[in-house]
N, C-alpha and C positions, 0 to 999 in steps of 0.2 A: 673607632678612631685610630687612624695610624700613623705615628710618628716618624719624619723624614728625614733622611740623611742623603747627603751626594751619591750617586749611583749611575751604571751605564749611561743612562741618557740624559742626565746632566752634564757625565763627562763627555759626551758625544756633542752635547750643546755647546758646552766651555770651547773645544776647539774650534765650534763652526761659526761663530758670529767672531768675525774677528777685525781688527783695525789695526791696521798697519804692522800685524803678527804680534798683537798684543789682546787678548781677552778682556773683558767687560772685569771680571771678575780679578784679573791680574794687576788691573789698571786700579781697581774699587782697593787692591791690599797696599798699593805706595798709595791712595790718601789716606788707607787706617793708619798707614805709619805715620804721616805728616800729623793726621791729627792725635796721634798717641804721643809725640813729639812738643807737640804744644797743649800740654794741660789739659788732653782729653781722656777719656776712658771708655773704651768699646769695648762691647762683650757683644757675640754673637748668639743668633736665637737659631731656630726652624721653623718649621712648619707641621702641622696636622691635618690632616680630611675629615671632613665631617661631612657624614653623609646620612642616608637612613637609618644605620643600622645602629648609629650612633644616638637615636633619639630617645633609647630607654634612660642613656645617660642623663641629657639633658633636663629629661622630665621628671627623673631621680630628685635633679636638684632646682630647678625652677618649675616643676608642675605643666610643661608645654616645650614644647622643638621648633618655637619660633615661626610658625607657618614654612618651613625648608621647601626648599624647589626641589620634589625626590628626584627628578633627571638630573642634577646639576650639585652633584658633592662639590659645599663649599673648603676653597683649602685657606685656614686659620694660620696665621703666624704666632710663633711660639716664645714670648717675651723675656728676654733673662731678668731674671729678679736683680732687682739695687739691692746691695747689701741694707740698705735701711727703709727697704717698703715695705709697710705694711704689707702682712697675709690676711685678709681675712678668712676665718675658720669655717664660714658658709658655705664658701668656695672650695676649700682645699679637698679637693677630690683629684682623681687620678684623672678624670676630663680635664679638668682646668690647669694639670701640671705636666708637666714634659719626663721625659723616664728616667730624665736625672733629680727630678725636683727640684732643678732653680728656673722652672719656663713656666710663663704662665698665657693663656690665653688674653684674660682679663689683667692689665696691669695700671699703675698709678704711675704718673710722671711729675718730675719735676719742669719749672719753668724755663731751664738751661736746656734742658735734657732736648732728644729726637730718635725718633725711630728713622731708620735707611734702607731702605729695601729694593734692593740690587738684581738685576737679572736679564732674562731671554724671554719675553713672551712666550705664549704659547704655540702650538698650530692650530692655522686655523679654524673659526668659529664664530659664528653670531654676534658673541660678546664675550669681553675679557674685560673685567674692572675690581682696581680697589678702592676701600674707602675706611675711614675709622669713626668708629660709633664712641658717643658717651653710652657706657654700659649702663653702669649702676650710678646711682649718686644718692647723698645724707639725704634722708627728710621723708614723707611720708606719701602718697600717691594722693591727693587730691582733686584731680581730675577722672573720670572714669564713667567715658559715653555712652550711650546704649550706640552698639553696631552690629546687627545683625550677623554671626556666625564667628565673630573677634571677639563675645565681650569674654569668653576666659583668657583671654591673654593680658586684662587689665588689671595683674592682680601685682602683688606687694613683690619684694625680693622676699628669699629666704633669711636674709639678714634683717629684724623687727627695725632695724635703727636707719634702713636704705630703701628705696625703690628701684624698680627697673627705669631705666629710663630710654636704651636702645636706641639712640637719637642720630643722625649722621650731621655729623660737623659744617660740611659746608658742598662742596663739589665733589664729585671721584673722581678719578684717574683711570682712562679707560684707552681700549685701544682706537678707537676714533680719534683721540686729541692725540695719544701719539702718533697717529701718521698725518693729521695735520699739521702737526710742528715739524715732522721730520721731512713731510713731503714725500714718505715711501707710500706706495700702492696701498700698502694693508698694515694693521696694526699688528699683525703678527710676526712672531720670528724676529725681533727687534727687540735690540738695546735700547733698555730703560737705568734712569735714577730716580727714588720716590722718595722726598725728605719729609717726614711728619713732623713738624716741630710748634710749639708757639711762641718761639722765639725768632727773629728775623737777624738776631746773631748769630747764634748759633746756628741758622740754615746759611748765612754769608760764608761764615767759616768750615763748614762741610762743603759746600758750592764748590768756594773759591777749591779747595783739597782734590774734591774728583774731578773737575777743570784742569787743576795744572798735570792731572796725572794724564790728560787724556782724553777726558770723556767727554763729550763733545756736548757743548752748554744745552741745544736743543734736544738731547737725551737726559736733562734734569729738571725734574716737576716737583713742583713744591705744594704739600698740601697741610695748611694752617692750620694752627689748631689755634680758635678764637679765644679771644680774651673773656667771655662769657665763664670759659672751664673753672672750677675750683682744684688748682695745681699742687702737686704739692707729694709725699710720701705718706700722710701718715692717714689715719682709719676715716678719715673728717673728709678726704679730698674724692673729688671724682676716680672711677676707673674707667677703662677707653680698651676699646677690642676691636681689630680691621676684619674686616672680613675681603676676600678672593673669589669673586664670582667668574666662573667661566664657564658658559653655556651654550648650549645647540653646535656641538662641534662638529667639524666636515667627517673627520674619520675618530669613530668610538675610540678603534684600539690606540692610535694615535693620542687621545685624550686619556685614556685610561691610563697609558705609559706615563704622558707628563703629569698627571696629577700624584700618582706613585713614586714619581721622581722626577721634580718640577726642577727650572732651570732657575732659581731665585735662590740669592740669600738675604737674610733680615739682621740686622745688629742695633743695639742701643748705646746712644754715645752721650755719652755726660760730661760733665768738665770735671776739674780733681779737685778744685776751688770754688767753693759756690762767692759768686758773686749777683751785682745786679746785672739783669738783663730787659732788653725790651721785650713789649709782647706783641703779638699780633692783634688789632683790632677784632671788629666786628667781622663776619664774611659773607660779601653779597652775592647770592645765587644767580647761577646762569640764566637769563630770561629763555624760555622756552616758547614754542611757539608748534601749530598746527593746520591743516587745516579742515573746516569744519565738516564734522561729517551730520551736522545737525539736518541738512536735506535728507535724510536715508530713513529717519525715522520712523517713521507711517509705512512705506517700503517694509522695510525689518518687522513693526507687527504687524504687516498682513505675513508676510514670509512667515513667521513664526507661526500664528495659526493657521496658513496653508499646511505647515509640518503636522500640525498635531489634528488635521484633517485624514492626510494621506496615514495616517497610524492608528486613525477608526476613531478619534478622540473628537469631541464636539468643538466647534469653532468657538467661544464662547467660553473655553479652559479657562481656569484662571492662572494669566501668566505674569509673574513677578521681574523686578528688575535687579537686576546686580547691584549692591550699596559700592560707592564709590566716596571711601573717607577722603578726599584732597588736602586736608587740612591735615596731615600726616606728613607732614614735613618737618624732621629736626629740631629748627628754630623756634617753630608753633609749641613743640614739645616740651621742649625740657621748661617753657614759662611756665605750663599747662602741669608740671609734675608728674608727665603719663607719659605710657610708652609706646614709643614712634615703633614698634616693631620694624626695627631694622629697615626704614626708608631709604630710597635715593632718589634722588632728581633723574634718572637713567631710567625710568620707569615714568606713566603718569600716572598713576598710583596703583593700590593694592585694590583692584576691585572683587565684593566678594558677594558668594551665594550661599545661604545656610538651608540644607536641605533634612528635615526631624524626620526620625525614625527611621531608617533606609534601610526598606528589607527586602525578604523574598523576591518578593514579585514588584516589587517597584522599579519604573526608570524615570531616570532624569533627565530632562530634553534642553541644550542649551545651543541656544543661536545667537549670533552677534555679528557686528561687524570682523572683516579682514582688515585690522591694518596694515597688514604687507601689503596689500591691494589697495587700499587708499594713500598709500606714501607717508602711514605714520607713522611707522615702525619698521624696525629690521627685524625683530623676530616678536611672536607673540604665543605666549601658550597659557594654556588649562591645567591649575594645579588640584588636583582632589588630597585633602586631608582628613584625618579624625578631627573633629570640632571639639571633642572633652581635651585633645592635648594638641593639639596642632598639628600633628605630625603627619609629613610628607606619604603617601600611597602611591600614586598615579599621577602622571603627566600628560599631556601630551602640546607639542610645539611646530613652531610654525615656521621658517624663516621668509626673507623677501627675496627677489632674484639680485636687489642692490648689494646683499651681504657675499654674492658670487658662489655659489650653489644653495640647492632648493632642497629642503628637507620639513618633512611632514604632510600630513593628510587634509588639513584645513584647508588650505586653497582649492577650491575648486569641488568642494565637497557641496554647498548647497544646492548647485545645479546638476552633481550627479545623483543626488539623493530625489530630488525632485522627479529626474527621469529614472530613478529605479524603481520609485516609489509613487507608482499611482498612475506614470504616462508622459510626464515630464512638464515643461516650465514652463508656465501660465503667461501669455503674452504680456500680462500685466507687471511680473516678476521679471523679463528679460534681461532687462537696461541693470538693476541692482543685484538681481541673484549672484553674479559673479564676485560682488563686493562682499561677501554674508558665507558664513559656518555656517555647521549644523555639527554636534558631537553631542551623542546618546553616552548616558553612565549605567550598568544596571547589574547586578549579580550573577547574571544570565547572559551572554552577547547572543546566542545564537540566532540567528532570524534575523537580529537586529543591524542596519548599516552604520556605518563609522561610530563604532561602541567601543568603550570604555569599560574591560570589567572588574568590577569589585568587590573582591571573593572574602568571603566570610574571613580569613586568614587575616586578611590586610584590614575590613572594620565589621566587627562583631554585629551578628543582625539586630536589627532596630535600633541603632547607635547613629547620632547623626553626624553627618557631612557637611565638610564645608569646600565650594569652590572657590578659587581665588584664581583670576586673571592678572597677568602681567603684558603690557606691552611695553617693550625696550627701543631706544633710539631712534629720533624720526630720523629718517632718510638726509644727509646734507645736512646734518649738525651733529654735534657732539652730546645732546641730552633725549631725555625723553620728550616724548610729544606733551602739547599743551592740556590737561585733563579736561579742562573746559570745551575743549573743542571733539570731545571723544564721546560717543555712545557708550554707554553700558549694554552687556550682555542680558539677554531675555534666556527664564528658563519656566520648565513647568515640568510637574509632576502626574505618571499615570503609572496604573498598574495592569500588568499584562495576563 
């Protein structure tokens, strides 16, 4: 985990997005004044990476690393403590605190209160989104489904008296809605304002603050926190933690820099006088929508046992489907007392494969549809994890040509597999091969085309695996595609 402070390439950023030779970030400190002026109190926070290497920690204290997307270290904002919010003692690790000890990853809010988080997009990438989760909340887990290669992640907190609950509030904040609102080419490289509050006072009076300083109304997005929450400082109330996804970027070093030293700042603003305030309602999710790829079906498993012909394996394999929880959304959750592992509507969900014992000589053959190639996605990838902890191994990703460069191996892989392997593609495959993967997992890649390996190092032999598929933003919208209208992944087992 590494702790972030302004540096070369934020100061590089600070001078270059700029409006009227005023800075995002110059403009953001005449409304902390205005609002330190009227009865507010701002304290600013940072930020942290959480990445792979980070998941001893996390599984130190909750027993799993959340299913993490190992390509794509998440960066965490770093909350300054209220002088009167509860700590819980579960937590208090050097994860969850900042290297001053008053930041916390997970924090509790008041009903007044708002997180602000101020900045320069990234460059660009596939996807840039934030969003804030109910973390933890009082009460005991009493929902707890059987799903296929998730169910250790349905377990208690480390606090006897809380669950996890890891739910997402309502919509994210993503770079597709900001260049829909602003009407720039791309979500990148642009001035943003992000107000988390659930209070619709408290976001007027922050609004109105960075508006008069400057900041131009369609660079400020508001994301609610519903009236559902139990608000509040003290050990009884929810906590709430954002997470910063940014993934499949055009240039690595370019991402590596700004995740090391991101162009964003975070502050929490309170008032000096608790008074009453409104709250934010209920929040109704974006409708999503697709389209169907349910024609491809029957296609995809003859493909699939065409593959596992051309690799000496009997047509006749037994080949399983990816689970696909839909009902993994938020709002389902926290009624349900379980935890949403970190959902978003920007996904159509976590679809996943649980593969026992993974050894030696085993490989794991997974084919599915492209939806970069169906128009249901801008990027899609293959996450392999440890199934006893979750934790992130292997990736690999996929983007579309609408996100404006082409990165990864899945396009166009089922039909070059087909012609390496065996002679090439069956008249009866033509029309759909192009829409269809094919990505091998095995300890061993050699011999093997478009392999995945997974070395004793990363999961100990006979320890099982779990895949999990993510598809991100249909194409000409701002969410993920419709789950309903989406195939799951086909995989099967053989040993070489």
């Amino acid at each position: 985990m590494r702790f972030l402070i302004l540096g070369a390439l934020s100061i590089a950023l600070f001078f270059a997005v700029r409006s009227h030779g005023e800075t995002i970030f110059e403009r953001a400190e005449k409304a902390i004044g205005v609002l330190e002026a009227n009865s507010h109190e701002v304290r600013e926070g940072g930020f942290s990476v959480i990445g792979n290497e980070d998941c001893a920690g996390l599984i130190k204290v909750f027993g799993n690393c959340f299913g993490n997307n190992p390509a794509a270290p998440y960066l965490v904002p770093l909350i300054p403590r209220h002088p009167k919010e509860y700590i819980d003692p579960f937590y208090h690790t050097e994860l969850f605190l900042g290297e001053t000890q008053n930041k916390s990853m997970s924090y509790r809010l008041r009903e007044d209160e708002a997180i602000v988080t101020i900045g320069i997009t990234p460059p660009k990438a596939a996807y840039f989104g934030a969003q804030t989760y109910n973390f933890t909340r009082a009460g005991n887990t009493i929902s707890v489904p059987t799903i296929d290669g998730l169910n250790t992640l349905f377990t208690g907190s480390p606090n006897p008296d809380r669950y996890i609950s890891f739910s997402s509030l309502g919509n994210a904040f993503n770079n597709y809605i900001l260049a829909k609102k602003t009407g720039a080419a791309s979500g990148f490289g642009q001035n943003f304002v992000l107000i988390t509050t659930p209070s619709p006072d408290t976001e007027a009076a922050v609004r109105a603050a960075l508006s008069d300083a400057g900041i131009p109304v369609n660079r400020i997005f508001t994301e609610a926190i519903p009236s559902e929450m139990k608000l509040g400082l003290s050990s009884s109330s929810d906590d709430f933690s954002m997470l910063i996804r940014y993934a499949v970027p055009e240039s690595k070093s370019q991402a590596d820099a700004w995740r090391a030293d991101p162009s964003l700042r975070v502050y929490r603003i309170s008032k000096k006088t608790i008074g009453t305030t409104r709250r934010f309602g209920p929040i109704a999710l974006d409708t999503r929508a697709a389209d169907s790829e349910r024609g491809l079906g029957l296609a995809l498993d003859d493909f699939t046992r065409e593959v596992a012909v051309r690799l000496g394996q009997r047509r006749l394999i037994n080949v399983k489907e990816f689970v696909a929880p839909s009902f993994l959304v938020g709002q389902n959750c926290l009624k349900l007392h379980m935890n949403c592992l970190g959902d978003t509507q920007d996904t159509d969900t976590y679809r996943t494969a649980s593969v026992s014992s993974f050894g030696d000589s085993d490989v794991v053959v997974i084919t599915g549809i492209n939806h970069t190639v169906t128009g249901n996605a801008q990027y899609i990838s293959l996450g392999f994890s440890i199934s006893e902890s979750f934790a992130g191994i292997a990736s690999d990703s996929q983007t579309a040509a609408s996100v404006g460069f082409m990165s990864g191996e899945l396009t166009g892989s089922a039909e070059a597999f087909l012609k390496k392997v065996g002679g090439g593609v069956p008249l009866r495959l033509r029309s759909a091969a192009p829409k269809f993967y094919v990505r091998l997992a095995a300890r061993h890649c050699d011999g093997l085309p478009f392999c995945t390996p997974i070395t004793d190092a990363q999961l100990p032999l006979n320890q099982d695996l779990t895949v999990l598929r993510r598809a991100y933003i249909r194409p000409g919208t701002v969410r993920g595609p419709d789950p309903a209208q989406l195939l799951s992944p086909r995989y099967f087992m053989y040993q070489r």
